[in-house]
C-alpha positions in Angstrom: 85.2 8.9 -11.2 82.3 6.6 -10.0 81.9 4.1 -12.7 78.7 1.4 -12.9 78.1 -1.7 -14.3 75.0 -3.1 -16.5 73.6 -6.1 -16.6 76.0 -7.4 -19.0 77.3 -10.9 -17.3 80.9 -11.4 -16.7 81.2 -15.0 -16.0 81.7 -18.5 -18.0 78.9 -19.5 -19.2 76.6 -16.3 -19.5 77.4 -15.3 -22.7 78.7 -11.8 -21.2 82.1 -10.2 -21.8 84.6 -8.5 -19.7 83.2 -4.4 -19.7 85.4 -2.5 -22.2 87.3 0.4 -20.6 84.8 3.8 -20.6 81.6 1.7 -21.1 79.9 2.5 -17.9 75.9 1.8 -17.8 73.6 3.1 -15.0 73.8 0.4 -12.8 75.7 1.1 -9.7 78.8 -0.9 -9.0 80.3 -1.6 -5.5 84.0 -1.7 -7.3 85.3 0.8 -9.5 87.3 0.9 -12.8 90.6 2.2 -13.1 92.7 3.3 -16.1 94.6 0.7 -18.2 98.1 1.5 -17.7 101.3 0.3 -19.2 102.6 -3.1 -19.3 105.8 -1.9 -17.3 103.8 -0.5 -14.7 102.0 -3.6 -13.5 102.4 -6.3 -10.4 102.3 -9.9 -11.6 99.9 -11.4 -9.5 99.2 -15.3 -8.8 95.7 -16.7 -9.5 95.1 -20.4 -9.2 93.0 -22.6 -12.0 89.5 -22.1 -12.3 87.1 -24.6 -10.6 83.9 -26.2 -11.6 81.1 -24.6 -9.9 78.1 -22.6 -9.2 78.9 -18.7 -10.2 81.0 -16.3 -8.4 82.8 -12.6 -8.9 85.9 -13.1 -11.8 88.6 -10.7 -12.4 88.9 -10.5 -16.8 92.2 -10.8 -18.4 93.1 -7.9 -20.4 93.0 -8.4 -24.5 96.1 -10.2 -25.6 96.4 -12.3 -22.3 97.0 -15.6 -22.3 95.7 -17.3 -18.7 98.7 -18.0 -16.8 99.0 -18.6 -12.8 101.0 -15.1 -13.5 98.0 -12.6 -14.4 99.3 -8.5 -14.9 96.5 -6.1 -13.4 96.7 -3.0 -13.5 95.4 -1.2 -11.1 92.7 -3.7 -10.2 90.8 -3.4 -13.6 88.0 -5.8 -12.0 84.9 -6.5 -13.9 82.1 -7.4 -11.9 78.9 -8.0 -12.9 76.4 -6.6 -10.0 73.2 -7.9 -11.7 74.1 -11.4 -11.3 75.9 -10.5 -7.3 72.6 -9.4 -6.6 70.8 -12.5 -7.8 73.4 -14.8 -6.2 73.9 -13.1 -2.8 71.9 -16.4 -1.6 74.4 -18.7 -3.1 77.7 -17.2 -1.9 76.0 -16.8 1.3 75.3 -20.1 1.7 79.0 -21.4 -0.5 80.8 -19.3 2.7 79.1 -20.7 5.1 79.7 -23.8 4.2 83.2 -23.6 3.5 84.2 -20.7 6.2 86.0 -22.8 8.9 87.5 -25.0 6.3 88.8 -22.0 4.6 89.9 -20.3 8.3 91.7 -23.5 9.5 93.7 -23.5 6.1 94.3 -20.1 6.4 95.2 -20.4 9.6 97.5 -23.7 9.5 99.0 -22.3 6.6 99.9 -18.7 8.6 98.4 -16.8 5.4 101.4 -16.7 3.0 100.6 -13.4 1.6 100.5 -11.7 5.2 104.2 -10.7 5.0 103.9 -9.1 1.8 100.7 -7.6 2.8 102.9 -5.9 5.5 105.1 -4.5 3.3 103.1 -3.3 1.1 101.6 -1.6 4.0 104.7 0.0 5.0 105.3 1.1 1.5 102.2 3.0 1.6 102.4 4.2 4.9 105.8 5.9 3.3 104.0 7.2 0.4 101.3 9.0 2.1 103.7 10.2 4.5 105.2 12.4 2.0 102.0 13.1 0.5 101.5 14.7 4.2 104.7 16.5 4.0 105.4 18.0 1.0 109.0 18.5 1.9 109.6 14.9 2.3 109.6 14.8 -1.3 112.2 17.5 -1.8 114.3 15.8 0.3 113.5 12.3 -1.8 113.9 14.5 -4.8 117.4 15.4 -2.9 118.4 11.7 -2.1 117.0 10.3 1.0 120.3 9.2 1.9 123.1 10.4 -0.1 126.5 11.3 0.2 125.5 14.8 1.8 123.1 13.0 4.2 125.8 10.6 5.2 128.5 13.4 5.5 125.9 15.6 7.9 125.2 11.9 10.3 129.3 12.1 10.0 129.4 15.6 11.1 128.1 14.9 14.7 130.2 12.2 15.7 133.2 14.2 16.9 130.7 16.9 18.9 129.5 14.1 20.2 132.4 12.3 22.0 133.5 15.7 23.2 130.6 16.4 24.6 130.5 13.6 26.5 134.5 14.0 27.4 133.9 17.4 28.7 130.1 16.3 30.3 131.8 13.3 32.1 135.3 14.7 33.0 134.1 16.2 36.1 133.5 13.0 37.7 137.5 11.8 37.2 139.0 15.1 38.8 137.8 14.6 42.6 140.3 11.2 42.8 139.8 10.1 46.1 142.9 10.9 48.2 143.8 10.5 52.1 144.7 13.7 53.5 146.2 14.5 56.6 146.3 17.7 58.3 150.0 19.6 57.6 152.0 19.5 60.7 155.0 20.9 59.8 155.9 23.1 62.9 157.3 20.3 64.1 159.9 20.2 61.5 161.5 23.3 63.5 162.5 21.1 66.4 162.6 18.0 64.6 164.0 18.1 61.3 165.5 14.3 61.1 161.9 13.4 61.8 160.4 10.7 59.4 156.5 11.1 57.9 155.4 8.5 60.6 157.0 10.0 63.7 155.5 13.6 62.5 152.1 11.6 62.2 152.6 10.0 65.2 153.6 13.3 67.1 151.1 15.4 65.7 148.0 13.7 64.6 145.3 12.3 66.8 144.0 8.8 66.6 140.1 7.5 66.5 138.8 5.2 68.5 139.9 2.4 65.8 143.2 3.3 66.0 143.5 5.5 62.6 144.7 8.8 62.4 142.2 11.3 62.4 142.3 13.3 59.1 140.3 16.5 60.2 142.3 17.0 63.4 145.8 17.7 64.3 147.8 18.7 68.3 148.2 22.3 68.8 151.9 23.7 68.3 153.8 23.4 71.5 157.5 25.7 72.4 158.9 22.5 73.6 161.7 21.0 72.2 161.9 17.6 70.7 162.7 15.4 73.9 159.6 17.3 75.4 156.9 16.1 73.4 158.1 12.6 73.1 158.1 12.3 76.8 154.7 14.2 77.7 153.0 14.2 74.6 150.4 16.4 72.9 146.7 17.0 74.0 145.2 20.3 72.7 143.7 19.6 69.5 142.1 21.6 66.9 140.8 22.0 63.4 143.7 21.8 60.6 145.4 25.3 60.8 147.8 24.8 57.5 146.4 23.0 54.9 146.7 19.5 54.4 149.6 16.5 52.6 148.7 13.8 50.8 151.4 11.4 51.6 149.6 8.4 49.5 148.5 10.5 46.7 149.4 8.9 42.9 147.6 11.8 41.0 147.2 15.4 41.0 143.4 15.9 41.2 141.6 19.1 42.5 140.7 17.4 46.0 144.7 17.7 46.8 145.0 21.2 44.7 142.3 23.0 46.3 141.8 20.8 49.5 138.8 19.8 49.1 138.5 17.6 52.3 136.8 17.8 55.9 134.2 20.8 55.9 134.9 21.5 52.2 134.2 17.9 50.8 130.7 19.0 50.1 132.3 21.4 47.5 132.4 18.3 45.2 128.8 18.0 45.3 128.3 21.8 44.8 130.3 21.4 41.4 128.3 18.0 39.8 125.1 20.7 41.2 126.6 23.9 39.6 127.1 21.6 36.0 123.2 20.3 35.9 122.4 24.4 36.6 124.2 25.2 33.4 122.2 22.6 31.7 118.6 23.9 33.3 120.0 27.3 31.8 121.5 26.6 28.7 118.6 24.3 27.9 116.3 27.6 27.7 118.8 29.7 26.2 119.8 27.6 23.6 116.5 26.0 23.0 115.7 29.8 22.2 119.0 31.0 20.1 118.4 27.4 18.0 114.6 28.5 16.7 115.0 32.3 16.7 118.8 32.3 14.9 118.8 28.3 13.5 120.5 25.5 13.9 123.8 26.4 12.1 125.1 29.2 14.2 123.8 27.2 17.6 126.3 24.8 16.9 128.6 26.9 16.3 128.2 28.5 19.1 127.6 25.5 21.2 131.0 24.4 20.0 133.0 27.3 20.3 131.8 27.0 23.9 133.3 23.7 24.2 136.6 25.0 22.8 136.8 27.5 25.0 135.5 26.6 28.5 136.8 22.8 27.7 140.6 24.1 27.2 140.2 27.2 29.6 139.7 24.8 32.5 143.2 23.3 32.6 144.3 27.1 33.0 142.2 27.8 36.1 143.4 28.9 39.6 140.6 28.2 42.0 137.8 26.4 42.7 135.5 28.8 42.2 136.8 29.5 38.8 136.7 25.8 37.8 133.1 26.2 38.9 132.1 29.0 36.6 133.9 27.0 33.1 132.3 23.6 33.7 129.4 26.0 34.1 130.0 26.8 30.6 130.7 23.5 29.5 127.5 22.5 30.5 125.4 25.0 28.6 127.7 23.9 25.6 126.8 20.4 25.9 123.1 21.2 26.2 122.9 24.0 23.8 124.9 21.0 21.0 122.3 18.4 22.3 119.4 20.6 20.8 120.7 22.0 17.6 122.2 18.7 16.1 119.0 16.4 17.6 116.5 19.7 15.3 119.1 19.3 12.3 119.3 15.9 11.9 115.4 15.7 12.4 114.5 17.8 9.7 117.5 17.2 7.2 116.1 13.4 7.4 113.3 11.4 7.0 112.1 7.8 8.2 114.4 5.4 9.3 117.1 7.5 8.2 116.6 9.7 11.1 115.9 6.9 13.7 119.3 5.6 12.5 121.5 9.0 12.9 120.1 9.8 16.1 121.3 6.6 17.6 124.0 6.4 16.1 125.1 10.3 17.2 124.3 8.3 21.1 126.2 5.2 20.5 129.5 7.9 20.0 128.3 9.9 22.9 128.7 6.6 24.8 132.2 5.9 22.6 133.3 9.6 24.3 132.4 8.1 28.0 134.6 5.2 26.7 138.0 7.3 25.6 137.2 9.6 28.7 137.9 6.8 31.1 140.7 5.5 29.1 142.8 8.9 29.1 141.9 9.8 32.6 143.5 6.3 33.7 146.6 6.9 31.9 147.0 10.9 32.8 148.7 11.6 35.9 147.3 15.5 36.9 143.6 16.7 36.0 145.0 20.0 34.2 146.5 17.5 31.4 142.8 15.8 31.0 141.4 19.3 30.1 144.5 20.0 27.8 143.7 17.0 25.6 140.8 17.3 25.7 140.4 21.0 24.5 143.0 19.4 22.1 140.8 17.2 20.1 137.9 19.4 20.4 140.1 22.3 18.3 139.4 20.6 15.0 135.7 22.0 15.6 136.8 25.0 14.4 136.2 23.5 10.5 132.8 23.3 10.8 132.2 26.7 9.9 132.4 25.8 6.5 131.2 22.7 6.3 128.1 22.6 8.3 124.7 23.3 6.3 121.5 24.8 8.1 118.3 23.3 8.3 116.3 24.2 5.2 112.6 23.5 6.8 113.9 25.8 9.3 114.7 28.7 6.7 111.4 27.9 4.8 109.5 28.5 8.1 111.2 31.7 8.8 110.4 33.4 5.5 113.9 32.6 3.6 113.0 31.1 0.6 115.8 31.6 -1.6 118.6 30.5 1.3 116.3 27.0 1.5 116.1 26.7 -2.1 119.7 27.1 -2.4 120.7 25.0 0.4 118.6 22.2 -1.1 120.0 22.2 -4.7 123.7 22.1 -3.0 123.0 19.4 -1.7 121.2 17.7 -4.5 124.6 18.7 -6.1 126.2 16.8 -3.8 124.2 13.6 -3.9 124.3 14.1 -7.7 120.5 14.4 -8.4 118.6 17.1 -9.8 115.4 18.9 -8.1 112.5 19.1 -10.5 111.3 22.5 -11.5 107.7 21.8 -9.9 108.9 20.4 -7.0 111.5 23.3 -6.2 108.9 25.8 -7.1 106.8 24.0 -4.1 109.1 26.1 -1.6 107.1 28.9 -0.9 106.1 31.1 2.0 104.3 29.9 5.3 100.7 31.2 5.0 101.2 32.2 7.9 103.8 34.5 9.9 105.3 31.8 12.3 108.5 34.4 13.9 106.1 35.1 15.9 106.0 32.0 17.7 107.2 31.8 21.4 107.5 29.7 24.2 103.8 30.9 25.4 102.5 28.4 22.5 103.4 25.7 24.9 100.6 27.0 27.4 98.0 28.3 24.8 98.3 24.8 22.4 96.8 22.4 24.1 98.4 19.3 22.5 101.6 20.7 22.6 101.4 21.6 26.3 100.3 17.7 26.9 103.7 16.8 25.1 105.7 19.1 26.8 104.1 18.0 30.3 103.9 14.0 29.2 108.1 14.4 28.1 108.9 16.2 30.6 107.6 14.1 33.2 109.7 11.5 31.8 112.8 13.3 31.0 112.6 14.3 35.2 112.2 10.4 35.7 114.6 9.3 33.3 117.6 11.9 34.5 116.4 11.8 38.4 116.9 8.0 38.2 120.1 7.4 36.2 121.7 9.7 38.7 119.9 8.0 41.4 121.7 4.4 40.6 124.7 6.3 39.6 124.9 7.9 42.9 123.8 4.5 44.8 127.0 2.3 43.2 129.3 5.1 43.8 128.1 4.3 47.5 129.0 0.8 47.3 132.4 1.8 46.7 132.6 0.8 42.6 135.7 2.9 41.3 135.1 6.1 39.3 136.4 4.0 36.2 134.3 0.8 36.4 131.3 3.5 36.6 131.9 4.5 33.6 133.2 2.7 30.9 131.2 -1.0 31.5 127.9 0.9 31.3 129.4 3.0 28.4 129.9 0.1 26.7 126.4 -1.1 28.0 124.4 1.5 26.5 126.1 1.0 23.2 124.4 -2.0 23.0 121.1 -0.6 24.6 121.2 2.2 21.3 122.0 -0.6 19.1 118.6 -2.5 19.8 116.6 0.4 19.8 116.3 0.4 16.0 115.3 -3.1 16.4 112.6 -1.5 18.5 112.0 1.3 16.9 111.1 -0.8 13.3 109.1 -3.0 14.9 106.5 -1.3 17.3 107.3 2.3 17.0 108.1 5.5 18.9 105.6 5.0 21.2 105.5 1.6 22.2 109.4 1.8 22.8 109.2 4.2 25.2 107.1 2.6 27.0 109.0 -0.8 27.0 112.0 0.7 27.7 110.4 2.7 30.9 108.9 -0.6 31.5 112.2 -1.8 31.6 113.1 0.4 33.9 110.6 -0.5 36.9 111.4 -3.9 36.7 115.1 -3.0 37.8 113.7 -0.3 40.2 111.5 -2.5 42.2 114.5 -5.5 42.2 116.9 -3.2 43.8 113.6 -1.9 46.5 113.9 -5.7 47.5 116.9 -7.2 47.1 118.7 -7.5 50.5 121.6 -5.2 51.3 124.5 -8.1 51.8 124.2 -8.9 47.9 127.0 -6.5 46.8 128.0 -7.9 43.4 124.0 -8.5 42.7 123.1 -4.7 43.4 126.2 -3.7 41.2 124.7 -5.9 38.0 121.1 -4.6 38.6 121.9 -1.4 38.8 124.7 -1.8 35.3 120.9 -3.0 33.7 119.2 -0.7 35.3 121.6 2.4 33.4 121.1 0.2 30.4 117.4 0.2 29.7 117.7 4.0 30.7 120.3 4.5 27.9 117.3 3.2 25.7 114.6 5.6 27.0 117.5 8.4 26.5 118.2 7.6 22.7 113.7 6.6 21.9 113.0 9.9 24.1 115.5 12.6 21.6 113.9 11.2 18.9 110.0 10.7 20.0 110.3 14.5 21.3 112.0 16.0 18.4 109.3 14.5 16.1 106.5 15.2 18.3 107.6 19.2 18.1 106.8 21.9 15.0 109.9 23.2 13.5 109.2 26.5 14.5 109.3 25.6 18.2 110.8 22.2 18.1 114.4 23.6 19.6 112.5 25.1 22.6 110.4 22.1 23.4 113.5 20.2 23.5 115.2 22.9 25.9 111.8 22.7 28.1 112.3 18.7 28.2 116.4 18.9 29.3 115.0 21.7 32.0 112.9 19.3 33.6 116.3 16.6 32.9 118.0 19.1 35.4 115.9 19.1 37.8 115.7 15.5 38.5 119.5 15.3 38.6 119.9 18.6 41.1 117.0 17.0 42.7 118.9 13.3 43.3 122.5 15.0 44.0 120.4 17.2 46.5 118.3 13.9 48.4 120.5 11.2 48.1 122.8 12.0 50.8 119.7 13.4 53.1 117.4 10.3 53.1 117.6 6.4 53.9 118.6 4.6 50.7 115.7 2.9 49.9 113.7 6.2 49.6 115.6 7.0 46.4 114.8 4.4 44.9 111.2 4.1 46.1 110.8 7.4 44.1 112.5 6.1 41.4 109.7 3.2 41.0 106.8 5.3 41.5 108.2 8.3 39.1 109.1 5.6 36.5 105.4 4.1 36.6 104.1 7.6 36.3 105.9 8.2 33.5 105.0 4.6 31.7 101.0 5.4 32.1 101.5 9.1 30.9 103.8 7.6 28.1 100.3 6.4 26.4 98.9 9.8 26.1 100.8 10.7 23.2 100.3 9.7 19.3 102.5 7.6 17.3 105.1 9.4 15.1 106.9 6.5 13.1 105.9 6.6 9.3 104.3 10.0 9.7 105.3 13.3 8.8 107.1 16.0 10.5 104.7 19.5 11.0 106.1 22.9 10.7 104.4 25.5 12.0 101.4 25.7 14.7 98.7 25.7 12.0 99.4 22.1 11.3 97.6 19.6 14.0 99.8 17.7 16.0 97.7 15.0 15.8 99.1 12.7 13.5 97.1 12.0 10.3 97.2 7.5 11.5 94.5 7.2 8.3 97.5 5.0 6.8 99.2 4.1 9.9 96.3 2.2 11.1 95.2 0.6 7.9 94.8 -3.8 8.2 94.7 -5.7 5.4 90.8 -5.9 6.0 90.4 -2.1 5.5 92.9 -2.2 2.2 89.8 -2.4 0.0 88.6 1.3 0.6 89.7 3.6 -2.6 89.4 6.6 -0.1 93.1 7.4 -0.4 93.6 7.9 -4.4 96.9 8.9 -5.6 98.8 9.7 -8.5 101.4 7.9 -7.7 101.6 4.8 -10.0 103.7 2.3 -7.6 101.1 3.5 -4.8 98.1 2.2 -6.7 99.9 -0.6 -8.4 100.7 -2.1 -4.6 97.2 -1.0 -3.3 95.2 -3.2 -6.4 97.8 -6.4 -4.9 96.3 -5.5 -1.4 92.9 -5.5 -2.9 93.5 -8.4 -5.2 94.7 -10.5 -2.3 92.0 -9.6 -0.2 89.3 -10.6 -2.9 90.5 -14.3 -3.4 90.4 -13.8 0.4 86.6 -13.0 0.6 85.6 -14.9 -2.0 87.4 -18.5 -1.5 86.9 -19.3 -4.7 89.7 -19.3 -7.2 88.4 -16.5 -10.4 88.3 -18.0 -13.7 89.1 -16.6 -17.2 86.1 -14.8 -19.1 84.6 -16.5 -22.1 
């Protein structure tokens, strides 16, 4: 409704009075009038004492007022009177110019006190129109935001979560470094009163430092005893019988399977053989997740865990251990995707921000409890035992686990979403309205359909997928890159792991800090910042400085924690429902191939060249990082008919641009909070104070 004004004057003095609601002449009116709603629907807002002066714009008290510093407006019922504006445009004109860097030093000594409610307010209808955008934000409102079911689901993924990372990082405390020795027991035949050092001495050449050789032993000899003392040994060869491990405290798979001389690369193949089952399980999971949903991934994810995370204490050979952590790997993955999809769409805002990090700060607890039961466990078949142990409890989530109901809704099943959602209304003990339950309907469109081909033929989502990807490569080539690099400097396996574990807690922690105050987007992009600051310190600092590349590198694995925990949820939100699973498996792909890619280089090139990638793929990815849009205060989209492009009408609203009515609403707290924005922004414009009408 486009209201006018006559020429009936509204100030002191004029003889005019306030316009009565529904009296609208033909004049046109650059402010327009709004409903009179109740009492207990109104903002108090402060207006100062009238002053003595030449005329200017007045706001009218409603009937039965009394003027008070504390005035109730509802829904900015201004009454201006536009005849007399036009006839004193000169005057104000000349009053601001006059006073306009009086009023801008006071405003700006004084730091504006109503900017920090203005910014609220902002926020608060940022949040509003952000479920006006997505209508299923207001089911889940309708639901409880963040309820006891909510709370339970965040609860849910802790456990997953520090067994994924116990099973993910176990790998890493099974190759214990031992000293082996090639097994010279033939001489035991004409020597059996001989001690370990004589049979050492006897049998196994020295180096040039005066060390025994470890991939060398003398050739057997049918002399007796006196014989070889006397003329010695001098045909040598390759170890013929296996090898001890006289110094050896723990039973690890280096002294089960002997995985020393030519087959010490073996350990490499197995760290390279996990990251394949991640680049595989990442598409095959990413696919299972959006085609079946997110309940039976996890389950399935989980029951993986069970299975290849207790089956590897049981194995016989190498090549077996291979093919379970093989499976543990696509496990990990495949739980990475599906829990990172449900929590995305089960919650909304800050709420999400807050479970995703928290679901990464007990990822890092799992690195932490790892390293404390691999200290303490004397054979590497007891690590797997415990840990398949703890993971056995899983098993319960069969009942308790609910399914995503944006992802139902997507996929045509109505009546499982509806029900889902009232259960768990139950649970929070609220009730969905009729209307708003009714507002659950089938997509307009058939999205089963959708495939992993949308990635090429959308062209925003192919930019996201290319734009994450490139810094999922960065971020995974480079953590393994400085993981790789202090192993080097001879940092035990244990000191690798828990002080940045408890590190990246930290780093997690400050991302909602981050995350509140300048978004998705401009997190990343501080956090990859971040990163080439650390990059290009270790490029330069000299090689001598041992305990100064160790803390670089410890900061280094800490601002990449950060990227990690911004990067799930940036991507997740940045992806439809119907494909959001596979985007995310496309993103961990390209997270396996930087890690094969570093275990592959790392060991083939001088050790600056690492890193010198490291800095130039981290500064790549900080300049693509700015391609994408801002996701914070906006709503999720469902299917492929819905622009990606985020709808940043609200998002980028100022104070200055708080005066446009283009964004009605029925919403009564909406309006109430946009007439304080407008009111403010009036006594703003117009430095004088508004008086009380005649």
């Amino acid at each position: 409704m486009e209201p006018s004004c006559g020429g009936n004057s509204l100030h002191k003095g004029t003889g005019g009075r306030g316009l009565p609601f529904g009296s609208f002449p033909d004049l046109p009116c650059p402010w327009r009038l709004r409903p009179v709603v109740p009492r207990s629907r109104m903002l108090p807002l402060t207006i100062p004492s009238p002053p003595q002066g030449p005329p200017h714009p007045i706001v009218t008290l409603l009937p039965g007022h009394q003027w008070n510093s504390k005035v109730l407006l509802p829904r900015v019922w201004l009454g201006l009177d536009c005849g007399q504006m036009a006839g004193e445009e000169n005057v104000k004109e000349e009053l601001r110019s006059q006073d306009a860097s009086s009023n801008l030093s006071q405003h700006e000594a004084a730091g504006h006190p109503h900017s920090w409610s203005l910014e609220m307010l902002l926020h608060r209808l940022r949040t509003d129109h952000t479920k006006q955008d997505d209508k299923f934000a207001n089911l889940l409102d309708a639901v409880g935001e963040f309820g006891t079911f909510q709370r339970r689901l965040v609860a849910l993924t802790f456990i997953p979560s520090i067994m994924s990372a116990f099973f993910m990082f176990a790998g890493y405390f099974v190759f214990t470094a031992q000293k082996p020795y090639c097994n010279t027991s033939w001489i035991l035949a004409v020597g059996p009163n001989l001690s370990e050092a004589e049979q050492l001495n006897l049998t196994i050449p020295r180096g040039p430092n005066g060390n025994f050789l470890m991939c060398l032993m003398y050739l057997p000899v049918p002399w007796n005893l006196d014989s070889i003392i006397h003329f010695g040994l001098n045909d040598t060869d390759k170890c013929q019988d296996g090898w001890i491990y006289p110094d050896a405290k723990k039973r690890s798979l280096i002294n089960e399977f002997d995985l020393v001389c030519d087959a010490e690369t073996k350990k490499d193949t197995a760290h390279i053989m996990f990251m394949a089952g991640i680049l595989i399980g990442s598409l095959i999971f990413g696919l299972i997740t959006d085609k079946m949903g997110r309940y039976p991934a996890i389950l399935l994810s989980l029951l993986g865990l069970i299975i290849f995370g207790f089956g590897t204490a049981f194995v016989n050979s190498f090549h077996l251990y291979l093919l379970f952590r093989f499976g543990i790997s696509q496990s990990v993955v495949g739980y990475s995707i599906s829990s990172i999809s449900l929590a995305t769409e089960w919650l909304v805002g800050e709420h999400r921000a807050h479970a995703i990090i928290l679901e990464h700060c007990f990822f890092a607890v799992g690195a932490m409890l790892l390293t404390g039961i691999a200290y303490s466990l004397p054979h590497w078949r007891l690590l797997f035992l415990v840990g398949g142990a703890l993971a056995v409890p899983l098993i319960s989530y069969i009942w308790i686990l609910p399914e995503s109901p944006r992802w139902l809704m997507m996929k045509g099943k109505v009546k499982e979403a509806k029900q889902m959602l009232c259960y768990a209304a139950s649970v929070n003990k609220k009730t969905i309205p009729s209307n708003l339950l009714d507002e659950v309907q089938l997509p307009r469109k058939k999205v089963t359909q959708a495939s992993v081909l949308d990635f090429c033929k959308n062209r925003q989502l192919c930019k996201v997928i290319l734009v994450m990807s490139c810094v999922w490569f960065t971020v995974s080539y480079t953590y393994f890159t400085l993981s790789l690099r202090m192993r080097e400097l001879g940092v035990s396996v244990h000191f690798r792991h828990v002080v940045p574990s408890m590190m990246e807690v930290s780093a997690r922690l400050c991302c909602i800090f981050l995350l509140q105050q300048i978004g998705r987007k401009w997190s990343l992009a501080v956090t990859l910042l971040q990163t080439i600051i650390w990059c290009l310190l270790l490029l330069f600092l000299p090689e001598g400085l041992k305990s100064m590349t160790i803390l670089v590198l410890t900061l280094g694995e800490f601002s990449l924690a950060a990227t990690v925990t911004v990067f799930f949820l940036y991507t997740a939100e940045l992806l439809p429902t119907v494909l959001r699973a596979t985007g995310l498996g496309l993103v961990f792909l390209a997270s396996a191939t930087g890690a094969i890619l570093s275990l592959t280089i790392i060991n083939q090139t001088p050790s600056f060249l690492p890193i010198f990638l490291c800095c130039v793929l981290a500064i790549v990815a900080f300049s693509l990082s700015f391609l994408l849009p801002e996701t914070g205060d906006q709503p999720l989209f469902d299917s492929l008919d819905h622009s990606p492009q985020m709808r940043n009408k609200v998002k980028d609203m100022t104070p200055e641009d708080t005066s446009s009515d283009d964004m009605s609403s029925d919403d009564m707290s909406e309006e109430a909070a946009k007439n304080v924005i407008l009111n403010a922004q009036i006594l703003r414009l117009f430095p004088y104070p508004v008086s009380k009408p005649a």
